[in-house]
LUMVEX-506357 format. One record per residue (C-alpha): residue number from 0; residue in three letters; x, y, z. Coordinates in steps of 0.2 Angstrom, whole numbers. Layout:
BEGIN
SITE;NUM;ala;X;Y;Z
...
end
This chain:
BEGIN
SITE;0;unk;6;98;68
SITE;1;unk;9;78;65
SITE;2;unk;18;69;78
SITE;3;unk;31;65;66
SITE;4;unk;36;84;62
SITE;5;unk;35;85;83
SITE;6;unk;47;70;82
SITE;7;unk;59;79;68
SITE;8;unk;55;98;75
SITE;9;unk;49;103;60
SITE;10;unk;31;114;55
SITE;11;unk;28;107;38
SITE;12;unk;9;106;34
SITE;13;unk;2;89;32
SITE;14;unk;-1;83;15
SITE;15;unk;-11;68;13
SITE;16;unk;-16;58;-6
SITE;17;unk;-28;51;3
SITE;18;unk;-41;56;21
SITE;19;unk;-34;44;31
SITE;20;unk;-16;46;41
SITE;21;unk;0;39;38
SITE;22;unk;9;25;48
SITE;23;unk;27;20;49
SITE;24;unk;32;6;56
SITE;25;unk;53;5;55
SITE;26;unk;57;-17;59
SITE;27;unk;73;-18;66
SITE;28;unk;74;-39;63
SITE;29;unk;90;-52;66
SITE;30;unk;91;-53;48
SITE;31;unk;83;-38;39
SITE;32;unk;79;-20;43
SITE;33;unk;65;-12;35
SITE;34;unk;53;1;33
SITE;35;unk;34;0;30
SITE;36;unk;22;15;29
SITE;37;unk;4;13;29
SITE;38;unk;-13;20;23
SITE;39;unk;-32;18;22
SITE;40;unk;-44;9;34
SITE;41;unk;-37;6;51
SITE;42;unk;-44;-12;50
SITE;43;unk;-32;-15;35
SITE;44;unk;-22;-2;30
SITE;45;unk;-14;-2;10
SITE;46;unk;3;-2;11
SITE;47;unk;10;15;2
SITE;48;unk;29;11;8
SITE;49;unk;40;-4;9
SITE;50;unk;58;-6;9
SITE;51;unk;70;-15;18
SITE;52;unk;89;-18;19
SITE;53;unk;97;-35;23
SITE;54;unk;109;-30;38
SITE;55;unk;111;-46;46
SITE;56;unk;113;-41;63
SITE;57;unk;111;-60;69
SITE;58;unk;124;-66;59
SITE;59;unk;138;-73;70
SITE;60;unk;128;-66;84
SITE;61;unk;128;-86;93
SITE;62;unk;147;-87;91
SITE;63;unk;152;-70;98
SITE;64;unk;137;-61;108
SITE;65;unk;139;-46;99
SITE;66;unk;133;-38;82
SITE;67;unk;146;-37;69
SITE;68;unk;155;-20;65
SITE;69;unk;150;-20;47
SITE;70;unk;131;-25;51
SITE;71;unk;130;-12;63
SITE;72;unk;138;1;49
SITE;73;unk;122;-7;36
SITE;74;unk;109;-3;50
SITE;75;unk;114;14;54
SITE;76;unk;114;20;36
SITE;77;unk;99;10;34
SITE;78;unk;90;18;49
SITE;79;unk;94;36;45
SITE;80;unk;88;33;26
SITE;81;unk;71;28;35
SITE;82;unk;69;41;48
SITE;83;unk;72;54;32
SITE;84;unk;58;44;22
SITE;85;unk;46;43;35
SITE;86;unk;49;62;38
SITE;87;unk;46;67;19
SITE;88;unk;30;55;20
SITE;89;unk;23;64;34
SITE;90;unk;19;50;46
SITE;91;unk;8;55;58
SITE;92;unk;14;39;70
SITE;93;unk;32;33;69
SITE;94;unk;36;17;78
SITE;95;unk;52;7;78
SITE;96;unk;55;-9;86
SITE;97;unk;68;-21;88
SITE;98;unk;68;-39;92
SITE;99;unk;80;-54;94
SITE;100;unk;99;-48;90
SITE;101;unk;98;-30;96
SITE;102;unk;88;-40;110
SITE;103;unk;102;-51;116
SITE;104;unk;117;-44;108
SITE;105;unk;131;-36;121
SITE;106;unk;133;-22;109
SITE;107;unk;114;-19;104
SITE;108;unk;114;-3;113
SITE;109;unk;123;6;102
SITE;110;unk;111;3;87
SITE;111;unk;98;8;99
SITE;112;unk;109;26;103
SITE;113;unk;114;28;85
SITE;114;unk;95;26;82
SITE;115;unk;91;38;96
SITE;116;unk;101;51;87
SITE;117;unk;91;52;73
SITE;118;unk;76;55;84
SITE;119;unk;69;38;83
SITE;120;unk;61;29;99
SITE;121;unk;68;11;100
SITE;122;unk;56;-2;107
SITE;123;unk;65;-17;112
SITE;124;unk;51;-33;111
SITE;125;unk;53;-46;122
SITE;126;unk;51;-64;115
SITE;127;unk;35;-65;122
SITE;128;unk;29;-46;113
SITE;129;unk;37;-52;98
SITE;130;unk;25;-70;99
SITE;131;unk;10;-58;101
SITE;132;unk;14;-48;87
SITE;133;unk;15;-60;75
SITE;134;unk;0;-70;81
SITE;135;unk;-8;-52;78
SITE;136;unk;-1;-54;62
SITE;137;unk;-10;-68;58
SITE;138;unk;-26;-66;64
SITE;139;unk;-26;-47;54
SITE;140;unk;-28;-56;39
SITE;141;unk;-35;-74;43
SITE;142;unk;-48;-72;56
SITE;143;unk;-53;-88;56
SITE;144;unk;-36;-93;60
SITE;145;unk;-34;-111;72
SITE;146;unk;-17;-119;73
SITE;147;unk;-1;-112;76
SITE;148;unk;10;-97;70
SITE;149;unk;28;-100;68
SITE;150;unk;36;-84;65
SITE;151;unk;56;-88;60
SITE;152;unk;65;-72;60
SITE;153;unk;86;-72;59
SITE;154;unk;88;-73;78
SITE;155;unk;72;-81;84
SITE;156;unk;57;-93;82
SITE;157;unk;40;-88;89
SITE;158;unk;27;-101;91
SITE;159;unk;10;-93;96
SITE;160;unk;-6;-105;97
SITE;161;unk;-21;-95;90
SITE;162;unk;-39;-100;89
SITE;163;unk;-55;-90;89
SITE;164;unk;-47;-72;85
SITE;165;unk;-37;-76;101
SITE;166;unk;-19;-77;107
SITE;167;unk;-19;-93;120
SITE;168;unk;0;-95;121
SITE;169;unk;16;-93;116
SITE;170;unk;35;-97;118
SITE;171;unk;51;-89;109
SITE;172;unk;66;-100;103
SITE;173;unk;83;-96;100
SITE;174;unk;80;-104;82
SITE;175;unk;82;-88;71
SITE;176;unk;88;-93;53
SITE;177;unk;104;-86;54
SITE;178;unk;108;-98;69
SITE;179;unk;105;-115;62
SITE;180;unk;119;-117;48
SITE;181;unk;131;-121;59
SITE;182;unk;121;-133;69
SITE;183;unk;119;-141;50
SITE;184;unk;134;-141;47
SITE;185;unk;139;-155;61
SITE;186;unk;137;-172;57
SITE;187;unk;122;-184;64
SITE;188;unk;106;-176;66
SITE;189;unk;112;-159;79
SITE;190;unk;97;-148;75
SITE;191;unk;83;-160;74
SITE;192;unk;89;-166;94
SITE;193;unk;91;-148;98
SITE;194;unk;75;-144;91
SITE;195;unk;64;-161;100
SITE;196;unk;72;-154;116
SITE;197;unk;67;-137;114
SITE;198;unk;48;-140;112
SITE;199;unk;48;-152;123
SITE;200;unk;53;-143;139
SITE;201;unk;41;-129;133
SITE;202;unk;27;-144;134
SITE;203;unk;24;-140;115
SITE;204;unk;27;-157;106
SITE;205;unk;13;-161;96
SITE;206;unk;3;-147;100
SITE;207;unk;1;-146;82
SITE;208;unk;-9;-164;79
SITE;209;unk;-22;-159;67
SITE;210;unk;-19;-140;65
SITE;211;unk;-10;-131;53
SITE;212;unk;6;-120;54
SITE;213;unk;6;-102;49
SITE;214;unk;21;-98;40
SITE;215;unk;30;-81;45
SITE;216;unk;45;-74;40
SITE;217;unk;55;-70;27
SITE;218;unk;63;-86;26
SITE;219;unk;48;-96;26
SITE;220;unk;39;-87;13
SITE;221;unk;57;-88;2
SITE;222;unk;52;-106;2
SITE;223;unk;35;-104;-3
SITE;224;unk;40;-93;-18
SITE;225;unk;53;-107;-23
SITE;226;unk;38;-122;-22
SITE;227;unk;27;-111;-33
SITE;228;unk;36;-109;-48
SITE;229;unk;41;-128;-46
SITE;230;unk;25;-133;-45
SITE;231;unk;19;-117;-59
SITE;232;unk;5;-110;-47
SITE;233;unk;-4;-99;-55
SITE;234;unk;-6;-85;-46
SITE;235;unk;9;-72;-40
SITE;236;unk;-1;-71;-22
SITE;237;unk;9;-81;-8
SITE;238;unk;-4;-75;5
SITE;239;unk;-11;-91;13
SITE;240;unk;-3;-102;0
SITE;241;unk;-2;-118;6
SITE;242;unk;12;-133;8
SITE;243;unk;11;-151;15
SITE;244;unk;21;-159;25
SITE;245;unk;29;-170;10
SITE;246;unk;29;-154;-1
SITE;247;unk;42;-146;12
SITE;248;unk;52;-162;14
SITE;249;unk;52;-163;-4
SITE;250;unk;60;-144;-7
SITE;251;unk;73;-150;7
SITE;252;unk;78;-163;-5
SITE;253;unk;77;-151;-22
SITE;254;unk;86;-134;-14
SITE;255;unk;105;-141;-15
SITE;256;unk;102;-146;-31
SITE;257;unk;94;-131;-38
SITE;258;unk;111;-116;-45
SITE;259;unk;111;-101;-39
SITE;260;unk;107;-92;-57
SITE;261;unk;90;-103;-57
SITE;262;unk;85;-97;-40
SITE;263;unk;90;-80;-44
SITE;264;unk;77;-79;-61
SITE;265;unk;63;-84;-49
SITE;266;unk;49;-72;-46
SITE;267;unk;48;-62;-30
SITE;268;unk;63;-71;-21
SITE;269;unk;73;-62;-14
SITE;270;unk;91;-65;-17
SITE;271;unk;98;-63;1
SITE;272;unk;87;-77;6
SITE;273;unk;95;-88;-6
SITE;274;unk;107;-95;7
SITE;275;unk;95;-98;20
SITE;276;unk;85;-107;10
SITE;277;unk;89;-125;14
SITE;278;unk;90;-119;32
SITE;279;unk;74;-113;34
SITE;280;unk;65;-130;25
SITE;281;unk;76;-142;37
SITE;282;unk;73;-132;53
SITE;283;unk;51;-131;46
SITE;284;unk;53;-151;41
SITE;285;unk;59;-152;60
SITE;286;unk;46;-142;69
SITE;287;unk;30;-151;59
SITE;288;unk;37;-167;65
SITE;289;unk;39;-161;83
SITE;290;unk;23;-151;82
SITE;291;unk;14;-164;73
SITE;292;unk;7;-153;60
SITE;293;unk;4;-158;42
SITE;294;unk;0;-144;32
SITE;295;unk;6;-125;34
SITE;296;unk;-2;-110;26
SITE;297;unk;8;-95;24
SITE;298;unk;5;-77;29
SITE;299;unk;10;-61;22
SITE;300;unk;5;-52;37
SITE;301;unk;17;-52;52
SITE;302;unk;24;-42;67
SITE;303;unk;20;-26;57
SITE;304;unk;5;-30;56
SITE;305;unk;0;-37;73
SITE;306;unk;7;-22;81
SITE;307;unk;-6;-11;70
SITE;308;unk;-20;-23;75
SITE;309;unk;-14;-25;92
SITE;310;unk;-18;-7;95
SITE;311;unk;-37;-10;88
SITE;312;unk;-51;-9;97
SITE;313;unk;-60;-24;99
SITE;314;unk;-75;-18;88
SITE;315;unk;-63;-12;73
SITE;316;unk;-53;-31;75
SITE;317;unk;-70;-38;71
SITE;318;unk;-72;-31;55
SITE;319;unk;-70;-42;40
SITE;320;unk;-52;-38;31
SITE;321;unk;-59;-44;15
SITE;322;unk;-76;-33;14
SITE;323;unk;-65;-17;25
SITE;324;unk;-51;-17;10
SITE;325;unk;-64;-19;-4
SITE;326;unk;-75;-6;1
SITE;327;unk;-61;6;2
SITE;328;unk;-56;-1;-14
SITE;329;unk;-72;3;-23
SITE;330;unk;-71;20;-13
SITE;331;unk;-55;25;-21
SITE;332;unk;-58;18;-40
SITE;333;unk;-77;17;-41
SITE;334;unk;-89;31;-46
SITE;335;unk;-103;31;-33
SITE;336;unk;-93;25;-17
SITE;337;unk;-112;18;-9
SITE;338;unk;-114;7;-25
SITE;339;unk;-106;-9;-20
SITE;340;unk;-117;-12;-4
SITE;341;unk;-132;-6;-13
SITE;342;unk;-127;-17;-27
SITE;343;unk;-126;-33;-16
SITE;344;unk;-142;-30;-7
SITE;345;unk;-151;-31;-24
SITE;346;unk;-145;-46;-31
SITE;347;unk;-145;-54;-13
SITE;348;unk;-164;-62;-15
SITE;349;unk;-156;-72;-30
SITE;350;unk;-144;-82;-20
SITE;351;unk;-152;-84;-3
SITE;352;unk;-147;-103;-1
SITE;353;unk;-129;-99;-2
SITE;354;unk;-120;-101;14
SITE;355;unk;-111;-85;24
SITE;356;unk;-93;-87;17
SITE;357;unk;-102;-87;-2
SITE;358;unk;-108;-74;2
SITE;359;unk;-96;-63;8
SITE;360;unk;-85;-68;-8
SITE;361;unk;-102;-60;-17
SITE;362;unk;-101;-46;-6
SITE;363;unk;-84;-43;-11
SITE;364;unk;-88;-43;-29
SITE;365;unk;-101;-29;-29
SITE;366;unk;-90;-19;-18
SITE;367;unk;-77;-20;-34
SITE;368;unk;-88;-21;-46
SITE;369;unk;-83;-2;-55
SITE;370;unk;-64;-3;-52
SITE;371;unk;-64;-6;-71
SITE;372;unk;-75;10;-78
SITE;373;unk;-58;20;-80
SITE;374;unk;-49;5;-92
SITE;375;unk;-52;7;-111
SITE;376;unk;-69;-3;-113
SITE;377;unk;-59;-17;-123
SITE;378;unk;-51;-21;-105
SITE;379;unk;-62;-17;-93
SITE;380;unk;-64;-36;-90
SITE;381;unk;-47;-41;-88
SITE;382;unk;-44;-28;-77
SITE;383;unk;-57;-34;-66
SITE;384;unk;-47;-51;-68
SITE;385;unk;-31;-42;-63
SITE;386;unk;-41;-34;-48
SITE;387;unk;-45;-50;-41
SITE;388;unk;-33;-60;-42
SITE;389;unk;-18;-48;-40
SITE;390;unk;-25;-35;-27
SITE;391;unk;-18;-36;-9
SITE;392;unk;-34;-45;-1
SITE;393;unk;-33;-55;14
SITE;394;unk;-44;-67;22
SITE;395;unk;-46;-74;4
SITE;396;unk;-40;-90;-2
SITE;397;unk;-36;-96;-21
SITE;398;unk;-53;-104;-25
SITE;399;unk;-59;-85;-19
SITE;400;unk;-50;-75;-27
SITE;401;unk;-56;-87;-44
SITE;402;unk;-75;-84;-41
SITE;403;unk;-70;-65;-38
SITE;404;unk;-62;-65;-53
SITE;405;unk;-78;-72;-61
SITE;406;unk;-89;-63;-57
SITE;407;unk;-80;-46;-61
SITE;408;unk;-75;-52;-78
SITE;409;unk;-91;-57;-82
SITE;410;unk;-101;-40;-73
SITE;411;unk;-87;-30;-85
SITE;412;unk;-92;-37;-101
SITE;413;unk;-83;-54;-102
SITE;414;unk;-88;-69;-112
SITE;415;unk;-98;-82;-102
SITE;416;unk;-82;-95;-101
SITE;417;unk;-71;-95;-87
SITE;418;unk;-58;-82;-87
SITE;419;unk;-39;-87;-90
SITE;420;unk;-33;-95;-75
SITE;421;unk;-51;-96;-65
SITE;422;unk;-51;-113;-72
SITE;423;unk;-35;-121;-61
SITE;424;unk;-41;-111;-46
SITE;425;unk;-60;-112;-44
SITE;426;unk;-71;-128;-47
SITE;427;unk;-86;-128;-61
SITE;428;unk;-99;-126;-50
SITE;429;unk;-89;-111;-41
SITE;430;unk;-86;-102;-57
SITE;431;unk;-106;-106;-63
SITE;432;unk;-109;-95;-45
SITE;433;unk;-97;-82;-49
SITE;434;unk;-104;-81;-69
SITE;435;unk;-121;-80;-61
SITE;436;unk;-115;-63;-48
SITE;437;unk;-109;-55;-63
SITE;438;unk;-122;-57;-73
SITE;439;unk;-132;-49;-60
SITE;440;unk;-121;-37;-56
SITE;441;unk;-120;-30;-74
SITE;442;unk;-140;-31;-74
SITE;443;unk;-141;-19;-58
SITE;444;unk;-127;-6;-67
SITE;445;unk;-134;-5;-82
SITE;446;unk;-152;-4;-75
SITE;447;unk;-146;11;-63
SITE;448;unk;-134;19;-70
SITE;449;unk;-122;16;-56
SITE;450;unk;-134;26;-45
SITE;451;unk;-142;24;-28
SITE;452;unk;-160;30;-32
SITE;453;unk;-167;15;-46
SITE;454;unk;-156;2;-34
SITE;455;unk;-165;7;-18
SITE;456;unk;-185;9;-28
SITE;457;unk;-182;-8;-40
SITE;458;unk;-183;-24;-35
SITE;459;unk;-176;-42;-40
SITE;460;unk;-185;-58;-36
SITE;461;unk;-185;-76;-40
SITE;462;unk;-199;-88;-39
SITE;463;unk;-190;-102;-46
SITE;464;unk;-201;-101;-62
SITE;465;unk;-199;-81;-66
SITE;466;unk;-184;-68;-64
SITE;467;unk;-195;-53;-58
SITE;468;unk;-189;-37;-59
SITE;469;unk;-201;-26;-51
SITE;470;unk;-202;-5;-56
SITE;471;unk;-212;9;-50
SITE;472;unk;-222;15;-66
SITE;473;unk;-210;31;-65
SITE;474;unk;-195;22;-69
SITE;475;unk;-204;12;-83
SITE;476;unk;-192;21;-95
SITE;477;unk;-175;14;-87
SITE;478;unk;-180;-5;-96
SITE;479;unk;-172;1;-113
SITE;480;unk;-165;-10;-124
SITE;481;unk;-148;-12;-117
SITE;482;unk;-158;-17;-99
SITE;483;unk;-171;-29;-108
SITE;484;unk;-155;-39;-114
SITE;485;unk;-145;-41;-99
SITE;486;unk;-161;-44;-88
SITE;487;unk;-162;-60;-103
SITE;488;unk;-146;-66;-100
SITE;489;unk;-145;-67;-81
SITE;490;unk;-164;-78;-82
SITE;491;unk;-156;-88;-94
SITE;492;unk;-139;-91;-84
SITE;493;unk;-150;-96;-72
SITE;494;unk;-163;-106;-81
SITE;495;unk;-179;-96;-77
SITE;496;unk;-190;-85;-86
SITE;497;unk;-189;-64;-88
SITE;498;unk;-201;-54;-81
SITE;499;unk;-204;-36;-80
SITE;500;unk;-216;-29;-66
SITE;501;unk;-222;-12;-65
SITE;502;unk;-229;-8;-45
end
């Protein structure tokens, strides 16, 4: 029996869509409430779940030290709609936290027994767990990550320095969204001296010289959503979508004089952060000038998140997010779940010059290279298109997610020209890369079949004259027609001459 029918005293038998288990994670935050269940690889688990309800328990919380009657009325009906959910989901885990406003309001222990009814554990995160978690957050989905993480919730700000896949320090502020309007509100410059002395007596003042700030938050990525369509990005994806110092100090400027029916039509933001939005850019303006930071890079990943990783053993935490959630990908969608490694092995002698982080993007590709064999064959490249740059990757940026595009339209049966909008996301030489995986890649599926057997007894080379490729004399019979072509238009892509060796 799952822990969760344990939890809800219940013997329903466990039904899964998928081998792996299911995870709930039940947010109790200053400003939202929500409810996110995952699935898949323990590295980066898909998201099957998500759906929050803007409570705003922080609201007034500074003025009056408690949480307001009507907030607390939204959050229990938003909590027993979730316990019911992750019930009828089957979690095998359900966790539920909460963090600044249940934290420090008078009255928070009644959400916490109200919770408690419904069967749910309530874990109250310290500021300091709460820093961790989203430095987790980070760091699940940009590895590399070196700078700062600023996670602005409604109650609270966490600022957690990160560098090396590790959490070096971290202090909470009482700077949650839903505290700064009426700081604003007085004349003279109230927040920005509030601020300055905040991060002074924490010794963080320009800390950030040089580094960037990791956007988290609801707020913060709100913003992010408005600077896309002002600037007509082409991509949906806000995951580590970048802004500079003058981009945010520029949205300041715009928000009082964008109406509420334009914000409203914009993509993906969310109308309950409409009237924090000029809050949250002032108090992020603030902070890069105090921090000294001049660029931010947003994240998708959060507390959620880092309380997931945070539970990793340090051997799965090493595991590349990208390759981890492509690989289940192609597992999932694809025909022959080995094929993608196999696939990249073969075509690796053609690029050996390329350095590591090419090559992973290569990797990527192989691993996604039969997600489209289900689409009629007049879309199989555009869903490949789709696939690249729409999936929920991580540990990608835009210019990556354009040569994965690439390659993908091209190994599906696209036309050597860039693919609409690879063009405004990777440069000529990175799509001339991509064109040349794909190429490959087409040339290794059509030769095999899709199978592991002519993969693993073939061979390709390259000499810098000759584009070899090397079969045993009983798989003579696999260069057909459809083979010989393919194997002509990779040389060509790459200047060199075709060449068919039987050994």
């Amino acid at each position: 029996m799952s822990v969760t029918n344990l939890l809800f005293g219940t013997a329903t038998p466990k039904v899964e869509v998928d081998d792996h288990p299911r995870t709930g994670i039940i947010d109790i935050g200053s400003n939202s409430i929500r409810l996110v269940v995952y699935q898949g690889p323990p590295r980066l688990p898909a998201i099957r779940f998500n759906e929050k309800v803007l409570a705003g328990l922080g609201r007034g919380l500074a003025a009056t030290g408690t949480i307001e009657k009507s907030a607390l009325k939204t959050a229990k009906v938003a909590l027993a709609r979730f316990a019911a959910v992750a019930r009828e989901m089957e979690c095998s885990t359900l966790r539920t936290v909460a963090t600044a406003a249940v934290r420090d309001a008078r009255n928070g222990g009644d959400l916490i027994a109200a919770a408690e009814e419904l069967g749910l554990k309530v874990e109250t995160l310290s500021g300091g767990q709460e820093a961790s978690a989203a430095g987790y957050g980070v760091l699940s989905a940009i590895p590399e990550a070196d700078g700062i993480v600023g996670d602005l919730g409604g109650g609270s700000l966490e600022l957690v320095r990160v560098r090396r896949g590790k959490i070096e320090d971290s202090v909470s502020f009482p700077l949650g969204v839903l505290r700064i309007g009426p700081m604003r509100a007085k004349r003279g410059k109230v927040l920005e001296r509030y601020v300055a002395r905040l991060v002074r007596a924490a010794g963080w003042a320009a800390r950030g010289q040089g580094l960037p700030l990791y956007l988290v938050g609801g707020s913060w990525r709100a913003l992010a959503r408005l600077d896309m369509e002002l600037s007509d990005y082409p991509l949906p994806i806000i995951h580590q979508y970048p802004m500079t110092a003058a981009t945010v100090t520029r949205l300041s400027r715009t928000i009082p004089q964008l109406s509420k029916p334009r914000l409203k039509a914009i993509p993906g933001l969310s109308s309950g952060r409409i009237a924090t939005l000029g809050d949250a850019a002032a108090l992020l303006g603030i902070l890069m000038r105090q921090l000294g930071s001049k660029t931010t890079i947003v994240s998708a990943y959060g507390l959620r998140e880092g309380l997931l990783y945070g539970d990793l053993k340090p051997a799965a935490r090493a595991l590349d997010p990208l390759i981890e959630a492509a690989r289940e990908e192609g597992r999932l969608l694809g025909r022959f779940p080995e094929h993608g490694d196999l696939l990249d092995r073969w075509i690796a002698p053609l690029f050996v010059t390329e350095p590591p982080a090419v090559a992973r993007l290569r990797h990527t590709a192989c691993l996604l290279a039969d997600v489209g064999w289900r689409a009629n064959p007049e879309f199989r490249a555009e869903r490949g298109v789709e696939v690249a740059l729409h999936g929920n990757w991580v540990a990608i940026d835009a210019p990556g997610r354009g040569m994965l595009a690439q390659a993908l339209y091209t190994s599906l049966g696209g036309d050597l020209a860039a693919a609409d909008p690879v063009e405004r996301l990777a440069t000529p030489a990175e799509i001339q890369s991509a064109t040349a995986w794909g190429l490959a890649m087409r040339l290794g599926q059509r030769m095999s079949g899709g199978l592991a057997g002519p993969l693993k007894r073939s061979r390709l080379t390259d000499d810098g004259v000759s584009l070899t490729l090397t079969l045993l004399p009983a798989d003579r019979g696999l260069y057909g027609e459809a083979v010989e072509r393919r194997h002509a238009a990779l040389a060509a892509a790459i200047g060199r001459k075709p060449v068919l060796a039987i050994a």
